[in-house]
C-alpha positions in Angstrom: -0.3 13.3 -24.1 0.1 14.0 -20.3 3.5 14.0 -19.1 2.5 12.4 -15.4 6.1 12.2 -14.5 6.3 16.1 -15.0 3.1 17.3 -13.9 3.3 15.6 -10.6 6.6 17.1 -9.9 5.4 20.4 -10.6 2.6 19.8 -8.3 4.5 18.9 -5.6 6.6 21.7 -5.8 3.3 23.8 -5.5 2.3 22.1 -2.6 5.2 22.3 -0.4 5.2 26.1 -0.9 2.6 25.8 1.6 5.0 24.0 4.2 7.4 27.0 3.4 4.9 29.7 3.2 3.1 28.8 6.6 5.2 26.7 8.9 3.2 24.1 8.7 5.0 20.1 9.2 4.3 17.6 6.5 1.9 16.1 8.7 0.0 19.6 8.6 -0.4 20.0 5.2 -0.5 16.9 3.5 -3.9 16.1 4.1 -5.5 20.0 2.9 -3.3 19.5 -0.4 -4.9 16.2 -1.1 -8.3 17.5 0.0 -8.1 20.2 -2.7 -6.6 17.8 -5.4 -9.5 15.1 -4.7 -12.0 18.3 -4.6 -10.7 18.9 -8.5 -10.9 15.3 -9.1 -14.4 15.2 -7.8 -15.8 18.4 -9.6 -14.3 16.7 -13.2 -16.1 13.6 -12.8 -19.3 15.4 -12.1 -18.9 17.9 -14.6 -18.1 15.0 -16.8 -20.9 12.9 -16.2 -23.2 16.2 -15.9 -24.7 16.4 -18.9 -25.6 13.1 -19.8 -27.4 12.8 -16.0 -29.2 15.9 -16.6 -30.1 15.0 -19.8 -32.9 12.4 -18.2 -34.5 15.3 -16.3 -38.1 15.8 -17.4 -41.2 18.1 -16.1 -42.1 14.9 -13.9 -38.3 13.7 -12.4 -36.4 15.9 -10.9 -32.5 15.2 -10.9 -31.1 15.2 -7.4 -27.9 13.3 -5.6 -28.7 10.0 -5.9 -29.3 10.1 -9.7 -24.7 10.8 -9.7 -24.5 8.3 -6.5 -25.9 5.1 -9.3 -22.7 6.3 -11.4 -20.6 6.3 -8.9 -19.9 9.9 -9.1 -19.9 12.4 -6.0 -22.5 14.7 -6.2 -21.5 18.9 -5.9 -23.6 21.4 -5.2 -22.4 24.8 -6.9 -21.3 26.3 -4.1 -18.8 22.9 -3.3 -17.0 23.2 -7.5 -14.0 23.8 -7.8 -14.0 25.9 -10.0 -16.3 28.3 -7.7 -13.3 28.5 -5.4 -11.3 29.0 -8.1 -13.7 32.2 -9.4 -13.9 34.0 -5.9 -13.2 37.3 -6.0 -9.9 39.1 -4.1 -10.1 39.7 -0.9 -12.9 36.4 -0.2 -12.1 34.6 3.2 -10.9 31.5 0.8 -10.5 29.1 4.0 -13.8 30.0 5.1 -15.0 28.9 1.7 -13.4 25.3 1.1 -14.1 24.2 4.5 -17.6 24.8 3.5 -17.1 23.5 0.1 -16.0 20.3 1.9 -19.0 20.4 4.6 -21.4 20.4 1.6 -19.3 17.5 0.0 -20.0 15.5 2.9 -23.8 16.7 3.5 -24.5 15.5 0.3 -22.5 12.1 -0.3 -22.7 10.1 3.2 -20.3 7.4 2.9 -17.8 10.6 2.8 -19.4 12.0 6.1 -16.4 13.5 8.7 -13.9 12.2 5.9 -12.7 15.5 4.3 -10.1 18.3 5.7 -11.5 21.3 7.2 -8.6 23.0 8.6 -8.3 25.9 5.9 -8.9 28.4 7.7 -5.4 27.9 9.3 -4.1 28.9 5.9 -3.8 32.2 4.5 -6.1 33.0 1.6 -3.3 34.0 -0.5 -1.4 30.7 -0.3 -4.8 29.3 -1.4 -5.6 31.0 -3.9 -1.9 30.4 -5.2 -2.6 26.5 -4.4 -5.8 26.4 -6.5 -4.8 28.3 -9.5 -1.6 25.6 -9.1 -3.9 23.1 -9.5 -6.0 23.7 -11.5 -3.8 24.9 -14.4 -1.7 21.7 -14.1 -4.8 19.5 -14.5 -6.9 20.8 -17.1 -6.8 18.1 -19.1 -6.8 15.5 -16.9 -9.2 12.0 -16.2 -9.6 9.8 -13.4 -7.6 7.6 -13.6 -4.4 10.6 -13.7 -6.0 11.8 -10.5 -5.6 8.8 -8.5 -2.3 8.1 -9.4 -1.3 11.8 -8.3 -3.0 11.3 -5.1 -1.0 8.5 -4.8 1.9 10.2 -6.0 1.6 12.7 -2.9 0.7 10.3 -0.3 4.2 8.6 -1.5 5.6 12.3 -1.0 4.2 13.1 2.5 5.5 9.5 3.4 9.0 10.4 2.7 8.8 13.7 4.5 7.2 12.1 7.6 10.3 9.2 7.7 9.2 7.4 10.7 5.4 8.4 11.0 5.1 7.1 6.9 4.2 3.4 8.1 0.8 4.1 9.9 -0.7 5.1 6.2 1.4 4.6 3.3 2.9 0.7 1.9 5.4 1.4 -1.4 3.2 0.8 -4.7 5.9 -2.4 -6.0 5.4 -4.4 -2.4 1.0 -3.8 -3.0 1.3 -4.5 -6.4 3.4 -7.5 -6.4 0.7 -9.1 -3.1 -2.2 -7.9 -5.5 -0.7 -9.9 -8.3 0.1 -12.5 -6.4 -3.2 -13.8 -4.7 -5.2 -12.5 -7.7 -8.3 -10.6 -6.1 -10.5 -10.8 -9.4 -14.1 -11.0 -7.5 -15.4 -10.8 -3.5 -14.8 -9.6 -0.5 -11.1 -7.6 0.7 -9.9 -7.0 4.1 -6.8 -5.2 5.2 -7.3 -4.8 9.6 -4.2 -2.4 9.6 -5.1 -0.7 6.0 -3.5 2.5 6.2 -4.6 5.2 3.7 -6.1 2.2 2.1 -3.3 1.3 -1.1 -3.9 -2.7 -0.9 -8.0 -1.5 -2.0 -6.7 0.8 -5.3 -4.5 -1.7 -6.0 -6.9 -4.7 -6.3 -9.2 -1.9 -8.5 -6.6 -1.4 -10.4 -5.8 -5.4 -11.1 -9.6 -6.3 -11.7 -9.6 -2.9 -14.2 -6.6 -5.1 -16.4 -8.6 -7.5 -16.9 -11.5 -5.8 -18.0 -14.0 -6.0 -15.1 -15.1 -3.3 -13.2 -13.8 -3.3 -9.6 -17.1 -1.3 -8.3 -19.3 -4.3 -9.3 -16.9 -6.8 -8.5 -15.4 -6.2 -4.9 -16.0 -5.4 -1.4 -13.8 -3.2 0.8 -13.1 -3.6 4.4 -10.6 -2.2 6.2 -9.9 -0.9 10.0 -6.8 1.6 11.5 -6.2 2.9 14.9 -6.3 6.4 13.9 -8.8 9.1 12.6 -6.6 11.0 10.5 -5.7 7.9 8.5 -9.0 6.5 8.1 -10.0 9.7 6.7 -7.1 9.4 4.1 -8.5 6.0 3.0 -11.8 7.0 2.3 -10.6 9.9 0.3 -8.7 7.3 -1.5 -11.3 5.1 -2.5 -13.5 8.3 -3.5 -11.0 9.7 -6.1 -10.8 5.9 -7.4 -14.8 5.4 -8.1 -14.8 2.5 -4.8 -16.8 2.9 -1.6 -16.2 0.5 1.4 -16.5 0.2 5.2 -13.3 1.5 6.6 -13.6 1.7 10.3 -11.2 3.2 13.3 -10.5 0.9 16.0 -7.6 -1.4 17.1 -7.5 -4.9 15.1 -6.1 -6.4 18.0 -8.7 -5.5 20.7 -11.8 -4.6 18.2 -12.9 -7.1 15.5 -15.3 -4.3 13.8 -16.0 -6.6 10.8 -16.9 -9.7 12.9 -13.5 -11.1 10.2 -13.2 -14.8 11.1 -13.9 -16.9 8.2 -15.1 -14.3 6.3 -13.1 -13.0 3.9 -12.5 -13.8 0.1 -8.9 -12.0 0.4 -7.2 -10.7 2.7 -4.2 -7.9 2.1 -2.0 -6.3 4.9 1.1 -4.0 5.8 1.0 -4.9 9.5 3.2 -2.9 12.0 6.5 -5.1 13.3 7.4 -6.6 16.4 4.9 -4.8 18.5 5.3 -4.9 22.0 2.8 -4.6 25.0 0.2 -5.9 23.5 -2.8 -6.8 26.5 -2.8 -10.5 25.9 -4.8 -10.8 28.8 -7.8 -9.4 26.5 -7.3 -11.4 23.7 -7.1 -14.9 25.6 -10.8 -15.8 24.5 -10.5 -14.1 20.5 -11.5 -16.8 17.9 -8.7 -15.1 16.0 -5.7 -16.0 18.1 -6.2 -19.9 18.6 -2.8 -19.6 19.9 -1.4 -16.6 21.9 2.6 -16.5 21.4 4.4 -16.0 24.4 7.4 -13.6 23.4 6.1 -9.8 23.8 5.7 -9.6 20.0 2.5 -8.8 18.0 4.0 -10.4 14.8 2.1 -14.1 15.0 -0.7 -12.5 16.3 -1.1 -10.7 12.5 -0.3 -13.4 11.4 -3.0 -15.7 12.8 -5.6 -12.6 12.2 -4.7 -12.7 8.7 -5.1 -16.5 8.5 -8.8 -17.1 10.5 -10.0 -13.7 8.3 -9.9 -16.4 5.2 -13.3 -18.6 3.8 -12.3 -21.5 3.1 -10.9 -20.8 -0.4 -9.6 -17.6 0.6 -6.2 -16.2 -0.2 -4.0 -14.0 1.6 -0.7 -11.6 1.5 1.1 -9.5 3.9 4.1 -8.0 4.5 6.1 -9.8 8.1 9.4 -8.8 9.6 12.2 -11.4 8.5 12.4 -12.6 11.6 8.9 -14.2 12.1 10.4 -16.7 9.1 12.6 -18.7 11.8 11.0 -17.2 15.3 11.5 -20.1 18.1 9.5 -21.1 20.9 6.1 -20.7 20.9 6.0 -18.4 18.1 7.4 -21.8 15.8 4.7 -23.2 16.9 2.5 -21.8 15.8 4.0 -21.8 12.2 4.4 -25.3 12.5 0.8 -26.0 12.9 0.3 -23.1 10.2 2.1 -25.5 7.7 0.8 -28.3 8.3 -2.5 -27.1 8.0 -1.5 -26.9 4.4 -2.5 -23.0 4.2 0.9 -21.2 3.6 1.3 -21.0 0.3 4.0 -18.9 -1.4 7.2 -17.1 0.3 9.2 -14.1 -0.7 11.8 -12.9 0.2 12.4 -9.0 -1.1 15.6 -6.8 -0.3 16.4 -3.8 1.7 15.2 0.0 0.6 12.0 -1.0 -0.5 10.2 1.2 2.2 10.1 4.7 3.7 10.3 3.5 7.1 12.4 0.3 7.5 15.8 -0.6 5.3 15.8 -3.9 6.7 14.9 -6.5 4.5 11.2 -8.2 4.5 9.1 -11.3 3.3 6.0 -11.5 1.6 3.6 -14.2 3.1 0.9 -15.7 1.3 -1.5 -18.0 2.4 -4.4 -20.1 0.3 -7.1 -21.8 2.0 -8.3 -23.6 -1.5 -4.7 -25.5 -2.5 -5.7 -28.0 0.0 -7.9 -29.8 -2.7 -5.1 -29.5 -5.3 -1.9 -31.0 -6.2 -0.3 -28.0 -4.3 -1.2 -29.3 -0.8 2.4 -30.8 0.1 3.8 -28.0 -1.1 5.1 -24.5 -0.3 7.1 -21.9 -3.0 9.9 -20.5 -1.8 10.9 -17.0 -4.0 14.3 -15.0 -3.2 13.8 -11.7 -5.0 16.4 -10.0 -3.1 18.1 -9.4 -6.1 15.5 -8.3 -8.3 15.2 -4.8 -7.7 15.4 -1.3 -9.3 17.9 1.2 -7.9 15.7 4.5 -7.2 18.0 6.5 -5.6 20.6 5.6 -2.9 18.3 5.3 -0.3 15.4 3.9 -2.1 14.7 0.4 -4.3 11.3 -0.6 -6.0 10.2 -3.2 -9.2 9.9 -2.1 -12.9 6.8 -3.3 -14.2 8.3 -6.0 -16.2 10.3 -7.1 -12.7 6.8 -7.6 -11.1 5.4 -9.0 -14.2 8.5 -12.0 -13.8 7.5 -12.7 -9.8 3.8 -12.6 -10.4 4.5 -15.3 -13.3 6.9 -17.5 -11.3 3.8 -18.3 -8.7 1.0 -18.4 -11.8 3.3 -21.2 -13.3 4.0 -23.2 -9.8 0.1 -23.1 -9.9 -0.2 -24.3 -13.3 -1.4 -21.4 -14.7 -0.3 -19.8 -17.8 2.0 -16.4 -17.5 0.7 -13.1 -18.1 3.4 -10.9 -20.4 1.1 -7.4 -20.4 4.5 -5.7 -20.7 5.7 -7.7 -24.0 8.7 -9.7 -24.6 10.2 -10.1 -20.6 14.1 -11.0 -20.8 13.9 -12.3 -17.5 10.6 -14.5 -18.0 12.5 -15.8 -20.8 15.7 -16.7 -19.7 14.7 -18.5 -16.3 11.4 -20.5 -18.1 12.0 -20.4 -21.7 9.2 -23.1 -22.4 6.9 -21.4 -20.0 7.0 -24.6 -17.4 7.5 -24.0 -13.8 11.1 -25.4 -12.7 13.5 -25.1 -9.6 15.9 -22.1 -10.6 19.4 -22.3 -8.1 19.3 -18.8 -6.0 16.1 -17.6 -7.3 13.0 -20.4 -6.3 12.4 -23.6 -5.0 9.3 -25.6 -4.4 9.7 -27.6 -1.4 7.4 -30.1 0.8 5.9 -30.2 3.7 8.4 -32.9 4.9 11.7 -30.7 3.4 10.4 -27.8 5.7 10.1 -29.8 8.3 13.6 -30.8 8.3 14.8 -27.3 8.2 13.0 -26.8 11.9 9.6 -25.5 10.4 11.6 -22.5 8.6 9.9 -20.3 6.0 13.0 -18.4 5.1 13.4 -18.5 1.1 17.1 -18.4 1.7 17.3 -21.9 3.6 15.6 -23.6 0.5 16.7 -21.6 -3.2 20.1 -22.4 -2.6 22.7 -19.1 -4.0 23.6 -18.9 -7.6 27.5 -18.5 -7.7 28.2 -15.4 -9.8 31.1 -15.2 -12.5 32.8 -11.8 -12.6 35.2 -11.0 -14.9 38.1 -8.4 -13.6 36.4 -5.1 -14.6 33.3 -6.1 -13.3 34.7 -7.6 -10.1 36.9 -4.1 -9.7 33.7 -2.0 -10.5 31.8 -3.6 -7.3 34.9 -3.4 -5.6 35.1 0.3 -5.9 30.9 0.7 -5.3 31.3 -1.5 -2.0 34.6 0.7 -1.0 33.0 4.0 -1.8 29.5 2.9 0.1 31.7 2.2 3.2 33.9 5.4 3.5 29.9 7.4 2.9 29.2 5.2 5.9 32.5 5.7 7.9 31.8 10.1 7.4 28.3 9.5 9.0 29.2 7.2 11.8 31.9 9.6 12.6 29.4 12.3 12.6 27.0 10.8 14.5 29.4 10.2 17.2 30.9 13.8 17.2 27.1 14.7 18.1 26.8 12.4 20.7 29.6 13.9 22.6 28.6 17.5 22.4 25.3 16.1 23.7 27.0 14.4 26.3 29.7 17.1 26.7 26.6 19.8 27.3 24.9 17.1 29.8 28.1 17.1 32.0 28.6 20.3 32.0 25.2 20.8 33.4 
């Protein structure tokens, strides 16, 4: 048995020898380290499915490209294996020889045309060859499905490294999980118009894979981002998961590449916050803004992309700044007319920490097109999960697996469905709906109408509705949190006071100049 945990770290610490070795920034190797992991990945599902394939070859059919294309299975030519790279002798001009590798990747699987990295021949040979042998003796033993979650495992890695930059490609795997479990993308067609390196997509493979189906024959991918670099990551993505789709680079608020309005099945999305400068003037005639916001913020303009993407039993959920919940003005307009089309469905509200780029707390907004025709319509599910949360590190928070499982099952019982307990007996599923029947729980969710929301000013802030569930400490738990709470603030107290002896040598310096 594969110790994943282990093996990933060990890779990791392979890979950044590179950023040590060469000088290159995060953003500079990232993307060679996952193009040699997804080349492994690729040559052992060809060598894999290679002798079965060839096994149909007769005097009178030849067996070429498209034969491994029907399995969904990327076709190498000798010179593009792995383990070809791996066998060259000392001394070979190794960059040289995996950017051709890739080239002939791409010559002879289109839908990966201009995806992969050709940059290594920026690298030294050596710190190739030591990258290679790295990873190939960790993976020897590997399958697919340990391959995708590594490259996931890495683009997770490059996000933290990159801080700030982590946004434009990478969504935390417990806020895409709990959105895929959420609106339940079992069969059609997916679209994510800000879809990074393309997470929401492996996700819903991975949700229609638990339950038995097989996500190539059962969904469509379309997704769209503003730059190159991460549409390149996303198509490598999909590759190393068996999934093909049309992921396209262009601006989702000025380019509607996928001609999106009513059109979708499901729609998933990490959108960036509180954008400003946004060119209304261009978008003043766009079927997919019936309503242009006034402030100088691109929140409700994702917001109505994400609703007019839907058919008309179409489901979606994305990710939205807190503050879009109770935006004023024009902006609460538009929400207004939102909910009283009867299309928002579910709100969350999750903590702080959950993401590499923000700490500030978010909510989860998820609309269905179809509860119009049920019992449903009136109503709107209000979730605080701010509480719910695993402590990663200091900095970092995410949801166990039995966590997720207890969200999920909250919504699949407001909706009348029965729960789904994959993980086995679920303390927390238990104690909050012991007879497996939806009900109102104080501080953790409320089901409220139309004419309730109303009443609150059009709010869709969880908080305003749950209520808060007044907690019973005993002394030494009281004096524990105490002591957390006092410690966290003199941490916070050393960096402030840091911070502000480096603003005044900067300043100091500035005068003195």
């Amino acid at each position: 048995m594969v110790d994943l945990a282990q093996l990933e770290a060990r890779l990791w610490d392979a890979a950044d020898d590179l950023r040590a070795n060469s000088g290159l920034k995060a953003s500079e190797y990232g993307t060679p380290v996952l193009g040699l992991i997804f080349l492994r990945f690729a040559d052992a599902r060809f060598q894999a499915a290679r002798e079965s394939i060839e096994a149909k070859a007769s005097a009178r059919r030849t067996i070429g490209a498209s034969d491994y294309h029907a399995q969904r299975v990327i076709y190498l030519t000798d010179a593009a294996r792995f383990h070809h790279l791996l066998e060259l002798p000392e001394g070979a001009d190794l960059g040289k020889a995996v950017n051709d590798a890739m080239r002939a990747v791409e010559d002879h699987n289109p839908h990966l045309a201009g995806v992969l990295p050709k940059t290594y021949t920026a690298i030294d040979s050596a710190t190739i060859a030591s990258l290679l042998r790295h990873i190939n003796s960790y993976t020897k033993d590997l399958e697919g499905d340990a391959f995708g979650l590594i490259y996931e495992y890495f683009l997770a890695k490059f996000a933290l490294s990159e801080g700030q930059g982590a946004g434009e490609f990478f969504t935390p795997a417990s806020i895409v999980r709990l959105i895929v479990e959420v609106i339940e993308p079992f069969h059609g067609r997916i679209f994510d118009p800000a879809c990074g390196s393309g997470g929401m997509f492996v996700h819903s493979a991975h949700f229609v894979e638990r339950h038995q189906h097989s996500p190539g024959d059962e969904l469509s991918v379309y997704g769209q981002e503003k730059t190159g670099e991460t549409v390149r990551l996303a198509k490598m993505n999909l590759a190393i998961h068996g999934l093909s789709g049309e992921i396209r680079e262009g601006n989702s608020y000025y380019e509607d590449l996928h001609q999106s309005a009513g059109r979708f099945d499901f729609v998933m999305a990490n959108p960036p916050f509180n954008v400003d400068r946004i060119d209304k003037a261009k978008l003043a005639d766009d079927a997919r803004f019936p309503d242009l916001p006034k402030a100088d913020n691109g929140n409700y303009l994702w917001i109505q992309l994400f609703a007019t993407a839907l058919n008309e039993t179409g489901r979606a959920g994305f990710v939205m700044a807190n503050s879009a919940s109770d935006a004023r003005h024009s902006e609460a307009e538009i929400r207004r007319k939102l909910i009283e089309s009867r299309v928002v469905d579910v709100m969350v509200a999750v903590g702080p920490n959950f993401f590499y780029t923000v700490t500030l707390p978010v909510t989860l907004w998820f609309l269905d097109r179809g509860k119009q025709d049920t019992a449903r319509a009136d109503q709107v599910l209000f979730i605080d999960a701010r509480q719910v949360f695993r402590q990663v590190d200091r900095a970092h928070r995410d949801f166990t697996d039995e966590q997720l499982e207890f969200l999920a099952n909250i919504v699949r019982l407001y909706r009348g469905a029965p729960p789904e307990l994959a993980t086995g007996e679920n303390p927390l599923f238990a104690k909050h709906f012991p007879d497996a029947t939806y009900a109102d729980v104080v501080g953790l969710c409320k089901v409220s109408t139309v004419a309730e929301i109303e009443a609150q000013g059009w709010s869709l802030n969880p908080g305003r509705y749950v209520g808060t569930e007044v907690e019973d400490l005993d002394d030494e738990v009281f004096e524990e949190k105490l002591a957390a709470a006092h410690l966290e603030l003199r941490e916070l107290s050393t960096r402030a006071a840091k911070l502000e002896a480096g603003v005044d040598k900067v300043l100091s310096q500035l005068l003195e100049r």
